[in-house]
Backbone as XML, in Angstrom:
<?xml version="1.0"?>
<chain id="A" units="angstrom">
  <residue number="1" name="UNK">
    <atom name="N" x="-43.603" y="-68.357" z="175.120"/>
    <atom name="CA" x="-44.440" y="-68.371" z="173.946"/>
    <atom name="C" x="-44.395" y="-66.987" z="173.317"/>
  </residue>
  <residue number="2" name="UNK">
    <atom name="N" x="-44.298" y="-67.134" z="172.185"/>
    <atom name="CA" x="-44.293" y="-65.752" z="171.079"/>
    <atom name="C" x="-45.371" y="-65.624" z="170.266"/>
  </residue>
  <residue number="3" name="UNK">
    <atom name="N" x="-45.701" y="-64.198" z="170.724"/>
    <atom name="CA" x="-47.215" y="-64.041" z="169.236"/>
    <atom name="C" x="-46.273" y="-63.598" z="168.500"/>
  </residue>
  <residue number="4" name="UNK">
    <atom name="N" x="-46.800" y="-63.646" z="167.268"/>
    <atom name="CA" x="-46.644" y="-62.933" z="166.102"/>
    <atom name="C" x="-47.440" y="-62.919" z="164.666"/>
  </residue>
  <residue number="5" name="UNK">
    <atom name="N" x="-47.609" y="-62.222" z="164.179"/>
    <atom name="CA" x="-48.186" y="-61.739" z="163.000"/>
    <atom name="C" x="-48.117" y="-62.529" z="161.945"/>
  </residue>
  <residue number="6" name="UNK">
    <atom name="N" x="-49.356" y="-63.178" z="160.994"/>
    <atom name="CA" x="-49.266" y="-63.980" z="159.794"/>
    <atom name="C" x="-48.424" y="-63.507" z="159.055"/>
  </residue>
  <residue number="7" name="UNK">
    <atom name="N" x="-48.071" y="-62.233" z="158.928"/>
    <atom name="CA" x="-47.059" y="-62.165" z="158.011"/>
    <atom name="C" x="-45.174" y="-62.693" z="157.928"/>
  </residue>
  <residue number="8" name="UNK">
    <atom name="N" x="-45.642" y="-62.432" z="159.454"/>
    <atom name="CA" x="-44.106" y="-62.979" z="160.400"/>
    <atom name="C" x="-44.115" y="-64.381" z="159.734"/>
  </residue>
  <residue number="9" name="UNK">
    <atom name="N" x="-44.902" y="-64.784" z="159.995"/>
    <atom name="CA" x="-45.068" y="-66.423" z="159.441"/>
    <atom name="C" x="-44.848" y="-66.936" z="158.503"/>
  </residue>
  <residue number="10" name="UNK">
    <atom name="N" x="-45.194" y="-66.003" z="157.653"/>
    <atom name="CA" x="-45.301" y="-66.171" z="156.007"/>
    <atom name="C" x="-43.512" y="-66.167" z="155.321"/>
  </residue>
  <residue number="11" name="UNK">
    <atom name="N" x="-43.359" y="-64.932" z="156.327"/>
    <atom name="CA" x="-41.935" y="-64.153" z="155.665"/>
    <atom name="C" x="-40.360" y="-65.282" z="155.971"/>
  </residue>
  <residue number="12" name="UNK">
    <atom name="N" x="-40.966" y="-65.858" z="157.515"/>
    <atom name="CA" x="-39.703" y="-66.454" z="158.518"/>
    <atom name="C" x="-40.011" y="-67.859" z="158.846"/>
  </residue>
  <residue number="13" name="UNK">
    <atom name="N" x="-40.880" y="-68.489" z="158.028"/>
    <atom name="CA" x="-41.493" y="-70.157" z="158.209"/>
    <atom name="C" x="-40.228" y="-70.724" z="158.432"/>
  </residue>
  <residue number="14" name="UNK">
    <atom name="N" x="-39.267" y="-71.054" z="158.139"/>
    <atom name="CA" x="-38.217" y="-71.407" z="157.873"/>
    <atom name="C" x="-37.724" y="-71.563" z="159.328"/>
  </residue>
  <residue number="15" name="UNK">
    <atom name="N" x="-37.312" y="-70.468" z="159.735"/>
    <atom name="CA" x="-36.492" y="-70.140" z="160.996"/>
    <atom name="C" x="-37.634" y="-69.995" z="162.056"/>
  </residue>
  <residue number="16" name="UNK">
    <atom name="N" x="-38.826" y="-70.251" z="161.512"/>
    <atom name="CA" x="-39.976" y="-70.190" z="162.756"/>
    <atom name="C" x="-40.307" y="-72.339" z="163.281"/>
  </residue>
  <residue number="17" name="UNK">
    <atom name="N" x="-39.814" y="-72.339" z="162.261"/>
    <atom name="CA" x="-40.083" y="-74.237" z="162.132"/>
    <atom name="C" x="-38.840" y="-74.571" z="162.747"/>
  </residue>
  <residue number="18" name="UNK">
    <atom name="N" x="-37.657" y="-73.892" z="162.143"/>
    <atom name="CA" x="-36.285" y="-74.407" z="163.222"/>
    <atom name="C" x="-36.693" y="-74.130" z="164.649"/>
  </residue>
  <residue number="19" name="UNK">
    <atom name="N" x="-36.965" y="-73.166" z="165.151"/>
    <atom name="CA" x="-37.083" y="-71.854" z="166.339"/>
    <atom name="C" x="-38.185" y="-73.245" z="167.383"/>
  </residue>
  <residue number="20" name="UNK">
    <atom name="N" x="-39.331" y="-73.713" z="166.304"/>
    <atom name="CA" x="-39.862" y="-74.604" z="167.355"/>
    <atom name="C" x="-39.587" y="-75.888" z="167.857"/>
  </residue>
  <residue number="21" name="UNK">
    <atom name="N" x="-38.545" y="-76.164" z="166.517"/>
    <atom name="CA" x="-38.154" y="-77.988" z="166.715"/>
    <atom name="C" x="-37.042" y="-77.781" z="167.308"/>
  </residue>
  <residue number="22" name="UNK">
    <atom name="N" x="-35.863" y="-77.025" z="167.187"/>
    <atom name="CA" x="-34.414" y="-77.127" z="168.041"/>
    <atom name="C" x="-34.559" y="-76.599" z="169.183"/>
  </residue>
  <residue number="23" name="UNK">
    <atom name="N" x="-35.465" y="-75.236" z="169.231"/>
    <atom name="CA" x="-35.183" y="-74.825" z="171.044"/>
    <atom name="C" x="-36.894" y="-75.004" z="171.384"/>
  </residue>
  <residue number="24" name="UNK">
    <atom name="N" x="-37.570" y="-75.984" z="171.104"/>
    <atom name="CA" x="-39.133" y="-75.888" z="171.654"/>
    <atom name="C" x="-40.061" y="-74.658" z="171.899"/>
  </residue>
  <residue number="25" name="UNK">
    <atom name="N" x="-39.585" y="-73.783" z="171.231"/>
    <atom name="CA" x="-40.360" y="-72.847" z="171.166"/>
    <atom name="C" x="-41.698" y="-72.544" z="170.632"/>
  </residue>
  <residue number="26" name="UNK">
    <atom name="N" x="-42.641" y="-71.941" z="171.468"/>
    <atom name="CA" x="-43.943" y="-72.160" z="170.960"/>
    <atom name="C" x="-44.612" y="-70.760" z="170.552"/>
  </residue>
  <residue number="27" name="UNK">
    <atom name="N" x="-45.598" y="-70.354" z="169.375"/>
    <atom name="CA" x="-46.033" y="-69.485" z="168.996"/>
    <atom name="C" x="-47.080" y="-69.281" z="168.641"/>
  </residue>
  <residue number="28" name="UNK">
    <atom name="N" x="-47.443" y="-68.076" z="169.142"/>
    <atom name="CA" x="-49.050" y="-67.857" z="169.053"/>
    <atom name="C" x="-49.194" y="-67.245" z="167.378"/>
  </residue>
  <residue number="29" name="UNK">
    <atom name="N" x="-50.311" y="-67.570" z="166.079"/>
    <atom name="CA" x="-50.207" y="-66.555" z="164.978"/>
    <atom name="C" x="-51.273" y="-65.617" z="165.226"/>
  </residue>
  <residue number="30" name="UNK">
    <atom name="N" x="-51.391" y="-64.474" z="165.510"/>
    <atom name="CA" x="-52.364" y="-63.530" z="165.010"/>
    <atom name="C" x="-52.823" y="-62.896" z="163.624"/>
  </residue>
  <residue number="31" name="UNK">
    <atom name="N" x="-53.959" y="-63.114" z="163.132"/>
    <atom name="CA" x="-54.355" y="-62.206" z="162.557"/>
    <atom name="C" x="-55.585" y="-61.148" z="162.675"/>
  </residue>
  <residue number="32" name="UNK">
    <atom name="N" x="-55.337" y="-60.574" z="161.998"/>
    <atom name="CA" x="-56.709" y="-59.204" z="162.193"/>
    <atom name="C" x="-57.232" y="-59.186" z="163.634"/>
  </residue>
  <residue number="33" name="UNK">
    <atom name="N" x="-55.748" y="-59.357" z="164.426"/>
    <atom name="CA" x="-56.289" y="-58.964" z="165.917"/>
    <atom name="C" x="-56.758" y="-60.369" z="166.636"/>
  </residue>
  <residue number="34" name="UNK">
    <atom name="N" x="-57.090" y="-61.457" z="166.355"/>
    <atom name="CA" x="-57.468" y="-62.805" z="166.565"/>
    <atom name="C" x="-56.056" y="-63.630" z="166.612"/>
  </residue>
  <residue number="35" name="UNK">
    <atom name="N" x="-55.962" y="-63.921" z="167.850"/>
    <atom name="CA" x="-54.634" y="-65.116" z="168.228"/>
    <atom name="C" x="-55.219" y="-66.329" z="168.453"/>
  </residue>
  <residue number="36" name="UNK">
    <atom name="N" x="-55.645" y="-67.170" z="167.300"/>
    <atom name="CA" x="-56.253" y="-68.817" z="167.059"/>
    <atom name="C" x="-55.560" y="-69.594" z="166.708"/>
  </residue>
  <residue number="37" name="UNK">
    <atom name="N" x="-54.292" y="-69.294" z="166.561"/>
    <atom name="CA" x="-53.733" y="-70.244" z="166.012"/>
    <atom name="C" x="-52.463" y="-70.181" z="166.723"/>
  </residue>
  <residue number="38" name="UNK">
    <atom name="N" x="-52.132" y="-71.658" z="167.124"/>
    <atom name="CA" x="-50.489" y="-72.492" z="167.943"/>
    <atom name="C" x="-49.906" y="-72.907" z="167.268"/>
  </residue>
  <residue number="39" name="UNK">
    <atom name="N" x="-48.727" y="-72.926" z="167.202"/>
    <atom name="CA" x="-47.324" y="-73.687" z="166.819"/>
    <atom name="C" x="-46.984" y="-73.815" z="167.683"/>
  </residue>
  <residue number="40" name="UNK">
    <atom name="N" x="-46.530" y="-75.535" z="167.936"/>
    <atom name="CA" x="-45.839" y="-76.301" z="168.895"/>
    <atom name="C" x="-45.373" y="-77.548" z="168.086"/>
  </residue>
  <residue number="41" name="UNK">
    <atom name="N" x="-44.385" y="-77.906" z="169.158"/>
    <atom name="CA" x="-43.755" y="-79.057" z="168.325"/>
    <atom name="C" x="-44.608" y="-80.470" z="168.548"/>
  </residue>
  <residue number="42" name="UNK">
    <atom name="N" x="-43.685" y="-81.390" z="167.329"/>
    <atom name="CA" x="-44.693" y="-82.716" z="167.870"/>
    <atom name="C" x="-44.759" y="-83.540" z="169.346"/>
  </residue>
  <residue number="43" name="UNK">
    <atom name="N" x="-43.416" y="-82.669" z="169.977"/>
    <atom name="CA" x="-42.848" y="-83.590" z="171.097"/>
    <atom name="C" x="-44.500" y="-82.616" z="171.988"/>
  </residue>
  <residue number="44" name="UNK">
    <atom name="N" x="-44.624" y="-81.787" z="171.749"/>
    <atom name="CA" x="-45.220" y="-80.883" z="173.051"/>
    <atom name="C" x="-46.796" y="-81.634" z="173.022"/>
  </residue>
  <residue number="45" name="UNK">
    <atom name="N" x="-46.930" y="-81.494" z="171.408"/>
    <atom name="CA" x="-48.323" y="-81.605" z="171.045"/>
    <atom name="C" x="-48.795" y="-83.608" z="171.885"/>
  </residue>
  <residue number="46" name="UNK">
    <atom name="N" x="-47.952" y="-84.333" z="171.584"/>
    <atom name="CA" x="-47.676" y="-85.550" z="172.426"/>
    <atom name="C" x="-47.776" y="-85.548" z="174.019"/>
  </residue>
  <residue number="47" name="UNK">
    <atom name="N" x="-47.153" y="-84.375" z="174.084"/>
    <atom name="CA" x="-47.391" y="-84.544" z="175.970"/>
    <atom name="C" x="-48.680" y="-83.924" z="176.450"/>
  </residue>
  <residue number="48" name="UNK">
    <atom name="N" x="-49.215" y="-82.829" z="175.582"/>
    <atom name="CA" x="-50.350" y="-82.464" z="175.803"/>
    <atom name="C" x="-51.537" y="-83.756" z="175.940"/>
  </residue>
  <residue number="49" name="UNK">
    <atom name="N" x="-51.573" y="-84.578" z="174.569"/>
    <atom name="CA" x="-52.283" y="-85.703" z="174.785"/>
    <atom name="C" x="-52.483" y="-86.702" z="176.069"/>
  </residue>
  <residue number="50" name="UNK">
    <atom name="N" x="-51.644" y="-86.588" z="177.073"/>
    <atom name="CA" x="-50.906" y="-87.233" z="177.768"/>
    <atom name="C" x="-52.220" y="-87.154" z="178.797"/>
  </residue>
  <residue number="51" name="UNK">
    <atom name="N" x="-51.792" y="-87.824" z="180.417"/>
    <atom name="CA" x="-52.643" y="-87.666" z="180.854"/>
    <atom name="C" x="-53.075" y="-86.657" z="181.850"/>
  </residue>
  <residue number="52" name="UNK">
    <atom name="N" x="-53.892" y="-85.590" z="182.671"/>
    <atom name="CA" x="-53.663" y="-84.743" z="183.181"/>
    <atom name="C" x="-53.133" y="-83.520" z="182.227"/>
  </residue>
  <residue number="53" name="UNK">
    <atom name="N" x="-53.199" y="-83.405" z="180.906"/>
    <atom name="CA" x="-52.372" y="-82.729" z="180.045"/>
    <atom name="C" x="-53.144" y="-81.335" z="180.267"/>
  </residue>
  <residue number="54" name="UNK">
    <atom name="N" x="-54.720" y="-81.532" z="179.818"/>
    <atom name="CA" x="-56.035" y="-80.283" z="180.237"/>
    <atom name="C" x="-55.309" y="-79.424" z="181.149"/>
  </residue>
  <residue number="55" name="UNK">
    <atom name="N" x="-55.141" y="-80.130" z="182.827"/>
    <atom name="CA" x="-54.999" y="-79.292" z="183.847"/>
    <atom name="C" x="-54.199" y="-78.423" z="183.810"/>
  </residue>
  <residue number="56" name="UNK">
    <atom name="N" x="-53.012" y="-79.381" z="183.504"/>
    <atom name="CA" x="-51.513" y="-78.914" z="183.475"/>
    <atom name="C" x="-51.577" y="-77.573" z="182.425"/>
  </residue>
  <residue number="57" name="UNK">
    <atom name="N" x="-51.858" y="-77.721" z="181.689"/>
    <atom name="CA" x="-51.449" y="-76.420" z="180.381"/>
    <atom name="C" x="-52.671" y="-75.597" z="181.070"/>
  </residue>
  <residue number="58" name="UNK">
    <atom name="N" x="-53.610" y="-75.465" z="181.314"/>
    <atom name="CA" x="-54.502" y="-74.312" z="182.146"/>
    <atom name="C" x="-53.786" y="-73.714" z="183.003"/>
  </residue>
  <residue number="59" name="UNK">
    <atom name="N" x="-53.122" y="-74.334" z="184.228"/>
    <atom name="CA" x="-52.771" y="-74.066" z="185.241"/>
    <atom name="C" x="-51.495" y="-73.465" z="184.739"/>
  </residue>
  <residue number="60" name="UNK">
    <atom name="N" x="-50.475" y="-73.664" z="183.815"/>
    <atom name="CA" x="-49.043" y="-73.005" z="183.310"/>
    <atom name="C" x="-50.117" y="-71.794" z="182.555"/>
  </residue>
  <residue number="61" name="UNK">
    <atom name="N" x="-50.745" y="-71.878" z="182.188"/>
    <atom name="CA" x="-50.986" y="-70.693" z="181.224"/>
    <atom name="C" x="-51.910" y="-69.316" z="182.510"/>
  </residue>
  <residue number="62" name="UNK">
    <atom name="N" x="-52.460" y="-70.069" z="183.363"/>
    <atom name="CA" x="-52.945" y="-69.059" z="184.503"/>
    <atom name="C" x="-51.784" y="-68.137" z="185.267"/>
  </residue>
  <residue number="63" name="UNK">
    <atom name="N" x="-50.689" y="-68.818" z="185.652"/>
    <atom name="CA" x="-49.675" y="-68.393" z="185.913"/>
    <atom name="C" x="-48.585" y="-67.516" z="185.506"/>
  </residue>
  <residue number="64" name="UNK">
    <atom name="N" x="-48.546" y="-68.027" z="183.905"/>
    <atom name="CA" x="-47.707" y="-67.177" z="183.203"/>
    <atom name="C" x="-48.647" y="-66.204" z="182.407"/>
  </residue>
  <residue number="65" name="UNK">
    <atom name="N" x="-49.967" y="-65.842" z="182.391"/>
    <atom name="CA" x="-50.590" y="-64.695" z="181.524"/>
    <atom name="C" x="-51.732" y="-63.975" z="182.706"/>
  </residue>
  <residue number="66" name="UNK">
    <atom name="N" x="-51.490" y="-62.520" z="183.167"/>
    <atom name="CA" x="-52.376" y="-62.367" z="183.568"/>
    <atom name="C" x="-53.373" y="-60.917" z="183.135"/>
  </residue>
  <residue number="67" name="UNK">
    <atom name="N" x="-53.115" y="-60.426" z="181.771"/>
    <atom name="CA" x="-53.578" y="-59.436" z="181.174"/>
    <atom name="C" x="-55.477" y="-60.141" z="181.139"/>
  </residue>
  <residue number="68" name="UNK">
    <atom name="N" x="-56.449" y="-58.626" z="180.919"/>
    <atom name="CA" x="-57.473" y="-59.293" z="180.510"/>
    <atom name="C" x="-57.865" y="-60.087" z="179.299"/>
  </residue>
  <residue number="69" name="UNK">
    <atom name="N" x="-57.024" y="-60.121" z="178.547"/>
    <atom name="CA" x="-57.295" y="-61.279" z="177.296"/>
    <atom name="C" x="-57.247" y="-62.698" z="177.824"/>
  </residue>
  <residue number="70" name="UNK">
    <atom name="N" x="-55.968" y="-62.974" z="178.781"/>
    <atom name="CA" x="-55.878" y="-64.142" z="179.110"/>
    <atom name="C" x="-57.744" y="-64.817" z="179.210"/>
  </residue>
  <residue number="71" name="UNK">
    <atom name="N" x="-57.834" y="-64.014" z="179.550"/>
    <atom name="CA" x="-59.745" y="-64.900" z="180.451"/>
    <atom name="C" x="-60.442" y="-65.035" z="179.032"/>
  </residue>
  <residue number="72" name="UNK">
    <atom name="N" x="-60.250" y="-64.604" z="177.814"/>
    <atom name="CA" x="-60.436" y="-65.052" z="176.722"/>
    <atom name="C" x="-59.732" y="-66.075" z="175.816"/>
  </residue>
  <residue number="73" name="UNK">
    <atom name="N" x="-58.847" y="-65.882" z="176.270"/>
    <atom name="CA" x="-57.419" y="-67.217" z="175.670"/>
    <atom name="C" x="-57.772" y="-68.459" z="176.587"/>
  </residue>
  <residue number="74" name="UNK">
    <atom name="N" x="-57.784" y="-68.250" z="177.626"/>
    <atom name="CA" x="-58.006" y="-69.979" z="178.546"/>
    <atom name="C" x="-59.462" y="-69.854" z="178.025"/>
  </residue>
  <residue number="75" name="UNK">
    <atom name="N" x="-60.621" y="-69.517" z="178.143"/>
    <atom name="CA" x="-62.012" y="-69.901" z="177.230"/>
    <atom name="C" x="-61.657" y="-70.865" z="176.251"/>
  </residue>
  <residue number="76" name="UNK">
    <atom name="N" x="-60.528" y="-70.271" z="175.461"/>
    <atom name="CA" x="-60.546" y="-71.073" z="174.027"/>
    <atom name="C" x="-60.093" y="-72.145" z="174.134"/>
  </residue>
  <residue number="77" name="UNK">
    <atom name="N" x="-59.066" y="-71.919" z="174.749"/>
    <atom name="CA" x="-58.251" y="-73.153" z="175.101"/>
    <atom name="C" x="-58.878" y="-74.364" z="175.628"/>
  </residue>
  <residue number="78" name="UNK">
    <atom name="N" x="-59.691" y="-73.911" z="177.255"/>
    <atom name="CA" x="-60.359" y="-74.704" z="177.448"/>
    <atom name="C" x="-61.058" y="-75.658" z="176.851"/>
  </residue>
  <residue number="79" name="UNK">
    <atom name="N" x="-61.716" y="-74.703" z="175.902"/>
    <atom name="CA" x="-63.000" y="-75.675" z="174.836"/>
    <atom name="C" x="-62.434" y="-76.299" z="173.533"/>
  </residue>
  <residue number="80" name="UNK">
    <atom name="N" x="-60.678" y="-75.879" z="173.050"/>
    <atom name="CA" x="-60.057" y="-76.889" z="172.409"/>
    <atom name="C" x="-59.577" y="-78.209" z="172.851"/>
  </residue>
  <residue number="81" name="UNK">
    <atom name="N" x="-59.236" y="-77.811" z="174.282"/>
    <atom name="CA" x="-58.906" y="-79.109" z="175.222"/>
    <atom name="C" x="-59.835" y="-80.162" z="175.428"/>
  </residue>
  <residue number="82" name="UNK">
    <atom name="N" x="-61.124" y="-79.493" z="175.702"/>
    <atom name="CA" x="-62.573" y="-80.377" z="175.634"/>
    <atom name="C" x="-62.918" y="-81.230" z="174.582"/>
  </residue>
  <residue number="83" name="UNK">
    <atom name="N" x="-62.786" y="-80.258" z="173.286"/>
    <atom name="CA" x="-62.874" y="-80.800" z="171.990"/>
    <atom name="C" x="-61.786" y="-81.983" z="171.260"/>
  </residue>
  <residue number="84" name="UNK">
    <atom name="N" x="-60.707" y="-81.807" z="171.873"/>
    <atom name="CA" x="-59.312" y="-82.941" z="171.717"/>
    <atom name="C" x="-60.102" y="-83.897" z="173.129"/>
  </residue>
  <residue number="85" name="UNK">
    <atom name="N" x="-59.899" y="-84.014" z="173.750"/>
    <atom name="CA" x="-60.594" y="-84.961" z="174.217"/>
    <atom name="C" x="-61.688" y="-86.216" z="174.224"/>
  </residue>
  <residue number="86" name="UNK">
    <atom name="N" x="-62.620" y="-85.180" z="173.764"/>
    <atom name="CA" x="-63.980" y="-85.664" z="173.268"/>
    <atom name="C" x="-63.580" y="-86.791" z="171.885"/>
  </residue>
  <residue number="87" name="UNK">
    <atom name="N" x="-62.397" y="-86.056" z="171.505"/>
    <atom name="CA" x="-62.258" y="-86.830" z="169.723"/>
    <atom name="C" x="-61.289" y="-88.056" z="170.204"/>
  </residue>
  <residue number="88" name="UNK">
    <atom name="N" x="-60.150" y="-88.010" z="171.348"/>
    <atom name="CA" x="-59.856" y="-89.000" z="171.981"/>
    <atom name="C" x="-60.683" y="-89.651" z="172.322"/>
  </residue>
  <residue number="89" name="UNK">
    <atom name="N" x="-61.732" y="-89.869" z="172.924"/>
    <atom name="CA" x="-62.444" y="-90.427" z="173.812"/>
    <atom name="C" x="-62.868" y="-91.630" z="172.640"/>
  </residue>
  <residue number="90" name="UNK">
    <atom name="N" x="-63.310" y="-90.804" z="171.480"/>
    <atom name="CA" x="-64.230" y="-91.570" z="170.247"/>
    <atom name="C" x="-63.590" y="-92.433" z="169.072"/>
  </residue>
  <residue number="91" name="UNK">
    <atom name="N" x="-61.929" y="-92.673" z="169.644"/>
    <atom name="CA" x="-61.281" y="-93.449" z="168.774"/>
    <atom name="C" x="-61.008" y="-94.510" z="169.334"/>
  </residue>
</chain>
């Protein structure tokens, strides 16, 4: 996974949209210091839905990040995972 900068985004959409659909590459956007926002493809965003999907992406992301932000990034995550859920649950 790659952070990068709204402007990165702005400038390289193009080759950032190839970058995620041909080699599955996934990207974090930051701005003003705030990393809220994912790019992933539709195939990923599908398996996430899946079942066990919560655990699984916690447990890859515990593993592969262990700076102190991480314990602020899985927070979020967590409670987006909760929140996709919850909206599954209600359809």
């Amino acid at each position: 996974m790659k952070t990068i900068p709204i402007s990165d985004l702005r400038k390289n959409i193009r080759e950032i949209y190839d970058d995620v659909y041909s080699n599955d590459q996934n990207y974090i956007i930051s701005r003003n210091g705030n990393e809220d926002v994912v790019i992933i493809s539709k195939d990923m965003y599908l398996k996430l839905l899946g079942d066990n999907s919560e655990e699984k992406l916690i447990e890859e992301i515990k593993q592969k990040k262990t700076s102190d932000t991480t314990e602020r990034r899985l927070a979020r995550i967590e409670a987006y995972m909760v929140k996709i859920s919850e909206i599954m649950e209600n359809k």
